[in-house]
Backbone as a printed PyTorch tensor [residue, N CA C, xyz], in Angstrom:
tensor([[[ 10.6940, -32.2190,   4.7260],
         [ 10.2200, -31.0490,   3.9870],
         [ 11.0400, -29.8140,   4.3760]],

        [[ 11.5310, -29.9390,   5.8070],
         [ 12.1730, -28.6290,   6.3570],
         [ 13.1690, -28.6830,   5.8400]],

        [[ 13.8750, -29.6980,   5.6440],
         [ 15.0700, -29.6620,   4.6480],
         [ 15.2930, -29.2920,   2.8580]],

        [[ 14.5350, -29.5590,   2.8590],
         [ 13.9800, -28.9230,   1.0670],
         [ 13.8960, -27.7220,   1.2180]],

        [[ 13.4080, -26.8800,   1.9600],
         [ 13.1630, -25.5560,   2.0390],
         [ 14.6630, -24.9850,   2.3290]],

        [[ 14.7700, -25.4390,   3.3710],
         [ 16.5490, -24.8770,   3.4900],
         [ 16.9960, -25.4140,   2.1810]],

        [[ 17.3230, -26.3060,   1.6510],
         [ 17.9010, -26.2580,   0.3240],
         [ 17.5730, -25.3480,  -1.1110]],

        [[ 16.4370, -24.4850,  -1.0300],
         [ 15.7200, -24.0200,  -1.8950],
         [ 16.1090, -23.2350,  -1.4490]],

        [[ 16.8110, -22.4710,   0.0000],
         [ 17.2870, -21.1800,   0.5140],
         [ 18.3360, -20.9120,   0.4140]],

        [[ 19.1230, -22.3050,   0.0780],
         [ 20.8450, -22.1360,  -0.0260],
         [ 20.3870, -21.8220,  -1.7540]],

        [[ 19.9650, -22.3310,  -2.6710],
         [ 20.3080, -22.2900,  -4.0530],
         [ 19.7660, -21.2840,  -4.0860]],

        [[ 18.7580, -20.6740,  -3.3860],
         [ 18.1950, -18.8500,  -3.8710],
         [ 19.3920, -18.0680,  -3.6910]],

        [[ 19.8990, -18.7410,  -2.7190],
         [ 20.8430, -17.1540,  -2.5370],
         [ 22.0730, -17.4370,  -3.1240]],

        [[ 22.5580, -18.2330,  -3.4270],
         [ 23.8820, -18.5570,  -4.4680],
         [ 23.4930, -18.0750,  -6.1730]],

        [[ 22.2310, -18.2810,  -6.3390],
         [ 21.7200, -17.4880,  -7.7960],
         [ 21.4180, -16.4400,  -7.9970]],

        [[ 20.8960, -15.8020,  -6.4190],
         [ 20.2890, -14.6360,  -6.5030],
         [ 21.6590, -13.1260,  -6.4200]],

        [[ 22.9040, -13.6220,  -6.1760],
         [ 23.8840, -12.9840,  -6.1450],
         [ 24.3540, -12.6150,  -7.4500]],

        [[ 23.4910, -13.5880,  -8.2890],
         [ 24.4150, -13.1500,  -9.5090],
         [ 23.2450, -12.5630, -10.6660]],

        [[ 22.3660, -12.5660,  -9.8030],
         [ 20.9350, -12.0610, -10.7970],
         [ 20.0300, -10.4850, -10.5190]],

        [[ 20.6440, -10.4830,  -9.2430],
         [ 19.9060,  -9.1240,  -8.7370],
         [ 20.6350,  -8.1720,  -8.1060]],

        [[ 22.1190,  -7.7060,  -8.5120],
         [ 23.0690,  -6.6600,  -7.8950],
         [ 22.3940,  -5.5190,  -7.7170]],

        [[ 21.3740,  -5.2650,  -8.3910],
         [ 20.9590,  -3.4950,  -8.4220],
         [ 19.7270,  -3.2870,  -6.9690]],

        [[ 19.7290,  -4.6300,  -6.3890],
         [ 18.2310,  -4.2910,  -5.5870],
         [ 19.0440,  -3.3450,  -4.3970]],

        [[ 17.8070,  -2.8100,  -4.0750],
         [ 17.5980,  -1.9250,  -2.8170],
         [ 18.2840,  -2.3410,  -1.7300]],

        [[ 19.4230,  -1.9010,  -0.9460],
         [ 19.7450,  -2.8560,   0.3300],
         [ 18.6500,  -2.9550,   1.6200]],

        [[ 17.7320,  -2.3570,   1.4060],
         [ 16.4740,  -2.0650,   2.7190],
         [ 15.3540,  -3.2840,   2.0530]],

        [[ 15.4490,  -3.5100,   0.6930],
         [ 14.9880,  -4.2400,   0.6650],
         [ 15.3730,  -6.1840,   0.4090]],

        [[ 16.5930,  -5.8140,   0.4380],
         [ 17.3920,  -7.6690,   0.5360],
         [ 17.4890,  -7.0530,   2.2810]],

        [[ 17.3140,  -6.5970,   2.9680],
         [ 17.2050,  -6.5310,   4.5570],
         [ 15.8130,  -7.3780,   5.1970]],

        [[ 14.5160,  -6.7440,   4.3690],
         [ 13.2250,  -7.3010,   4.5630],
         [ 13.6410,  -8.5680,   4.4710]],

        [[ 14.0580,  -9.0930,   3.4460],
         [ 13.8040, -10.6780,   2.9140],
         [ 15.1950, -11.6260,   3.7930]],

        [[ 16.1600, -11.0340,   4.2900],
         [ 16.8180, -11.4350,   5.3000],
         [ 16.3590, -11.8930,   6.6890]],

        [[ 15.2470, -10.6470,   7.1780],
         [ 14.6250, -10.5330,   8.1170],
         [ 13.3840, -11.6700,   8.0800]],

        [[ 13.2590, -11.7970,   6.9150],
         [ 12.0570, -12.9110,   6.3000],
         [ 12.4110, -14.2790,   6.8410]],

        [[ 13.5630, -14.4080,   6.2910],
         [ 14.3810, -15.8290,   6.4560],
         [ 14.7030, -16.1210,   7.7980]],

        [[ 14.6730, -15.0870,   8.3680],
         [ 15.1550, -15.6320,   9.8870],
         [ 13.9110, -15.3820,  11.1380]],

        [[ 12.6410, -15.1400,  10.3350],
         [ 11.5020, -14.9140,  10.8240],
         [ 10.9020, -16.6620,  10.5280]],

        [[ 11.1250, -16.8690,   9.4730],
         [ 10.6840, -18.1880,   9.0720],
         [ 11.2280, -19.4860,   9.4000]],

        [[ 12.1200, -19.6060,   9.8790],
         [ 13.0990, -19.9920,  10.7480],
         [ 12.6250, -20.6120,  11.9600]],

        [[ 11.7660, -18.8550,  12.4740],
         [ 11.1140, -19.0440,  13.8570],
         [ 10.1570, -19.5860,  13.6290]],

        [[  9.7840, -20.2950,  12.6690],
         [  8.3870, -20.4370,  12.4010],
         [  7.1400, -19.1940,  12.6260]],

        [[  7.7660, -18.3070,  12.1290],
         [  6.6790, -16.7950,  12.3390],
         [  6.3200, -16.5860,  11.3190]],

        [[  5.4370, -17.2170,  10.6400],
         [  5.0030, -16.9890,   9.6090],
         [  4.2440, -15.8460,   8.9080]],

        [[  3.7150, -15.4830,   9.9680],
         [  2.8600, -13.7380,   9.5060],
         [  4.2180, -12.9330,   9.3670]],

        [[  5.3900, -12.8800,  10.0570],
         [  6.1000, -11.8220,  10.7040],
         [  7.0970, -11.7530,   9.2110]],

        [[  6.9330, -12.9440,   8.3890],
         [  8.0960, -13.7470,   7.2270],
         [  7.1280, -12.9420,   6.2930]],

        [[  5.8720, -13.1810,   6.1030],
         [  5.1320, -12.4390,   5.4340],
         [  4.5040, -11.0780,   5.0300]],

        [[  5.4960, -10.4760,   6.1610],
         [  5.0860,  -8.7680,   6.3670],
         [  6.6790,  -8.4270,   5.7500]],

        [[  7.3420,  -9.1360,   6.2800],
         [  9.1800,  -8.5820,   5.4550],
         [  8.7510,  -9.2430,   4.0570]],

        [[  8.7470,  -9.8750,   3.6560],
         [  8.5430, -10.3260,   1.7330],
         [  7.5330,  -8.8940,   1.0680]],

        [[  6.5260,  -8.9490,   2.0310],
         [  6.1460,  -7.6870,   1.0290],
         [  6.3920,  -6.6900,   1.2270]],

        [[  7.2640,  -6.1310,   2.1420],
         [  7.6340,  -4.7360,   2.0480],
         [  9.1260,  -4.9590,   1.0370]],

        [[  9.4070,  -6.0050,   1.2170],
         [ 10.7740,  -5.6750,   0.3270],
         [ 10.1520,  -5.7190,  -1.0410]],

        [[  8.9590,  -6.0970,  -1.4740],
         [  8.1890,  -6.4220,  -2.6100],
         [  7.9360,  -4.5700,  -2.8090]],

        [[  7.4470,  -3.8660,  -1.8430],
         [  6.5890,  -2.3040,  -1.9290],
         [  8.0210,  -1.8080,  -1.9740]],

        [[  9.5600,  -2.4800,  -1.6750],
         [ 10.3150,  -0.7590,  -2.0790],
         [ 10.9280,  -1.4840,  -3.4960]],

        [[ 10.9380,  -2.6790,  -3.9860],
         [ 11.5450,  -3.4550,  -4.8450],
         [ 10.6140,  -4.0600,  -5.7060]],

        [[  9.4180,  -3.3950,  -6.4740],
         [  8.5170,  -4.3240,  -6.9200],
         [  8.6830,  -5.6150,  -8.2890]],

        [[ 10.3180,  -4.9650,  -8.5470],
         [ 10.6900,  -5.9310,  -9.2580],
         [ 11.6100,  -7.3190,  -9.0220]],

        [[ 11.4650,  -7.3320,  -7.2250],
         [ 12.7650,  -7.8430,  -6.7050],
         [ 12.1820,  -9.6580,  -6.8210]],

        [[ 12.8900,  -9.9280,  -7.4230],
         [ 12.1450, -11.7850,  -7.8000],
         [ 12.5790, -12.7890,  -6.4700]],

        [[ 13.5470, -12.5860,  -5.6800],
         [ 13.7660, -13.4180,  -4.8810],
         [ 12.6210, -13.2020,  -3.6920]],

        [[ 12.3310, -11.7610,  -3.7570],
         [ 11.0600, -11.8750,  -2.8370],
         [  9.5720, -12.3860,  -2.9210]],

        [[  9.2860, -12.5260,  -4.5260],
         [  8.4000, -13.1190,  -4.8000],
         [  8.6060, -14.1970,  -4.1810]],

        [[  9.5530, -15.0650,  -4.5760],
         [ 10.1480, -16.6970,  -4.6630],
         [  9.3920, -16.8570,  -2.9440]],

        [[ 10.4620, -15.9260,  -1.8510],
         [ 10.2990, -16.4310,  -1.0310],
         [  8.6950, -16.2470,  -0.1950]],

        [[  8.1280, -15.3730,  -0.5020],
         [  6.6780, -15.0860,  -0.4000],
         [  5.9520, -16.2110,  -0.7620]],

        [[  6.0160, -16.2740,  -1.9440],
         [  5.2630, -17.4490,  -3.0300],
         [  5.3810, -19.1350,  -1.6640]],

        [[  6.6280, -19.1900,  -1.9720],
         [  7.0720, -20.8000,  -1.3180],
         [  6.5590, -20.8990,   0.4150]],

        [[  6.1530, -19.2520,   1.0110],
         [  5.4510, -19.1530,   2.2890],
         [  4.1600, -19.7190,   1.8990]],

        [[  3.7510, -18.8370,   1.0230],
         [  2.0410, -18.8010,   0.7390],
         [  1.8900, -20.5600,   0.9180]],

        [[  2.1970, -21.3760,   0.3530],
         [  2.3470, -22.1930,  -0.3540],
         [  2.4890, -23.4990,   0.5240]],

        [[  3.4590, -23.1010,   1.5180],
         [  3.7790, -24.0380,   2.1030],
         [  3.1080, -24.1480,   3.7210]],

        [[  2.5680, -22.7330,   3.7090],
         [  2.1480, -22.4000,   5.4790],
         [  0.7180, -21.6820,   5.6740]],

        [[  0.7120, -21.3080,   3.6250],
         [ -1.0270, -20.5160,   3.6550],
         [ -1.8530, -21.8400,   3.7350]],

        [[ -3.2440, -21.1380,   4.2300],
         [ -4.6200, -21.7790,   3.7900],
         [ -4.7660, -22.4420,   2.4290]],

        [[ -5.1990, -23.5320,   2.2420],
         [ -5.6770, -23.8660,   0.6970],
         [ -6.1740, -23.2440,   0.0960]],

        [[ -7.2480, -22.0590,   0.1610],
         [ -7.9500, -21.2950,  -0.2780],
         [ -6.9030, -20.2060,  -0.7850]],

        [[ -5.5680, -19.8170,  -0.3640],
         [ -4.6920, -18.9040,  -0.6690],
         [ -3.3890, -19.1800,  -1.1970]],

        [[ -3.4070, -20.4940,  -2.2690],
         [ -2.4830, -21.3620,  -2.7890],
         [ -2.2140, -20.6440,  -3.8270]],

        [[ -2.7820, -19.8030,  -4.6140],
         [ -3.1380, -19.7190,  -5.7240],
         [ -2.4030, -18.0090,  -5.8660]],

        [[ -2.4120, -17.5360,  -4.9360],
         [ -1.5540, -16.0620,  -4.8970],
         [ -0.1120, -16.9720,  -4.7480]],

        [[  0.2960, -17.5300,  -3.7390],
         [  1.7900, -18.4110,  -3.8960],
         [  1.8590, -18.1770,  -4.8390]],

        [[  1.1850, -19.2830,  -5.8720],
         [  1.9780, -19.8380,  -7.2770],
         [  2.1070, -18.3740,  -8.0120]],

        [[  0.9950, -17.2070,  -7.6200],
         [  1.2680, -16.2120,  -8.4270],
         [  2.6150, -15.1550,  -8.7480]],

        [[  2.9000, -15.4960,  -6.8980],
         [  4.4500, -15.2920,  -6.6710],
         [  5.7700, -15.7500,  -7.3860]],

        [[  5.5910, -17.1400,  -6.8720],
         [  6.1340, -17.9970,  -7.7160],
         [  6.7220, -17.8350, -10.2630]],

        [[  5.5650, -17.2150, -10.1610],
         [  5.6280, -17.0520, -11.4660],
         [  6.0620, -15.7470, -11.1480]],

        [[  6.0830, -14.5730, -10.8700],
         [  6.8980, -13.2780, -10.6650],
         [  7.9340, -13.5710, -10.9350]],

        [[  8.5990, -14.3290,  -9.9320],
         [  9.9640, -14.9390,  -9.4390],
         [ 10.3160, -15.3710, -10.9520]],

        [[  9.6810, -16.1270, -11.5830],
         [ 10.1740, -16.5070, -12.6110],
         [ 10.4600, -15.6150, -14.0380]],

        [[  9.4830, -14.8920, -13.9570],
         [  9.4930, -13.6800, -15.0920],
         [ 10.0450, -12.2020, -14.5830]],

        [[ 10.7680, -12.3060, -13.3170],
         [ 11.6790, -11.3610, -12.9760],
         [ 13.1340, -11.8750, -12.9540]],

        [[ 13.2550, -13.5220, -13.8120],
         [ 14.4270, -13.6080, -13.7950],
         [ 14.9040, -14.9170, -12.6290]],

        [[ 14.1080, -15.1490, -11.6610],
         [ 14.6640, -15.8860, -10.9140],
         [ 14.4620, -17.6580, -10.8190]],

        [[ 15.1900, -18.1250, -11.8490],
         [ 15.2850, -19.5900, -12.2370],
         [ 15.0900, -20.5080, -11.1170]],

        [[ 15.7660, -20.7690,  -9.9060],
         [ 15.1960, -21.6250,  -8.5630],
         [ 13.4970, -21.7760,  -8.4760]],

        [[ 12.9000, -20.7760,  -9.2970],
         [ 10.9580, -20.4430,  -8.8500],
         [ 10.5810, -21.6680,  -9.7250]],

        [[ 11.1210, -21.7570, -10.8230],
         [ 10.7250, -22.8210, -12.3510],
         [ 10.1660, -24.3740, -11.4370]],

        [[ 11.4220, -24.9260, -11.1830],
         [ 10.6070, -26.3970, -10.4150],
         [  9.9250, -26.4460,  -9.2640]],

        [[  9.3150, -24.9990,  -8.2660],
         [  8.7530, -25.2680,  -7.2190],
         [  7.5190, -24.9470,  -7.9140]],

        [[  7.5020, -24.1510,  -8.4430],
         [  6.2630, -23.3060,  -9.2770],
         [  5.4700, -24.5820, -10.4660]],

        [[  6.0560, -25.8050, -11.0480],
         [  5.7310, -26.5860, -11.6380],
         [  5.4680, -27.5920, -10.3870]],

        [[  6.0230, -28.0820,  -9.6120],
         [  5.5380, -28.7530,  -8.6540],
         [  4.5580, -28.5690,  -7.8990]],

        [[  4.5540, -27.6260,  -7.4480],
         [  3.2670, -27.4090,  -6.1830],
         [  1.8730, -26.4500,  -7.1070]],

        [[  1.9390, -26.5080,  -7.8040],
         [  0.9830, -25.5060,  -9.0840],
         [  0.4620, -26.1040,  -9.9980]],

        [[  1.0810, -27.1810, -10.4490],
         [  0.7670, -27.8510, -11.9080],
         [  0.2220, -29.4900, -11.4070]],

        [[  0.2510, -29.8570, -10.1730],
         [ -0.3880, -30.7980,  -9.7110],
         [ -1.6040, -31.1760,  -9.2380]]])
């Protein structure tokens, strides 16, 4: 599974270069800081950088993505359901990688 996720991290960011030039650099910093929080397995710490890069970027889709695929993969069952909500952000802000995680872990 840990490997799927890293693979879902290499194709975010090879798409996300060519989909989101205008974002905030403080906020592709949060979601940097995210990735290497999550890494540590720090999952609250992954979840406090996604949404601040979300509060200066509220249109920024890769942060949904990677929020969403936290919620999702490390939230409570009871809090599955904000993920996928992420997840669909990601998708209606443009960010195509969200489409098959968001049908997989949502539509099952």
């Amino acid at each position: 599974m840990k490997a799927f996720v890293i693979f879902l991290m290499f194709i975010g960011f090879t798409y996300a270069g060519f989909s989101q030039q205008d974002i905030n650099p403080e906020a592709k910093t949060h979601v940097y800081t995210g990735i290497k929080l999550e890494q540590k397995e720090d999952w609250e710490g992954a979840l406090e950088e996604y949404t601040k890069a979300i509060q200066i970027e509220p249109e920024y889709a890769e942060a949904y993505y990677y929020r969403g695929m936290l919620i999702i993969l490390h939230g409570e069952e009871e809090i599955k359901e904000y993920g996928c909500a992420d997840l669909e952000l990601a998708k209606h802000f443009g960010y195509g990688p969200a489409s098959s995680p968001h049908y997989n872990y949502c539509f099952q």
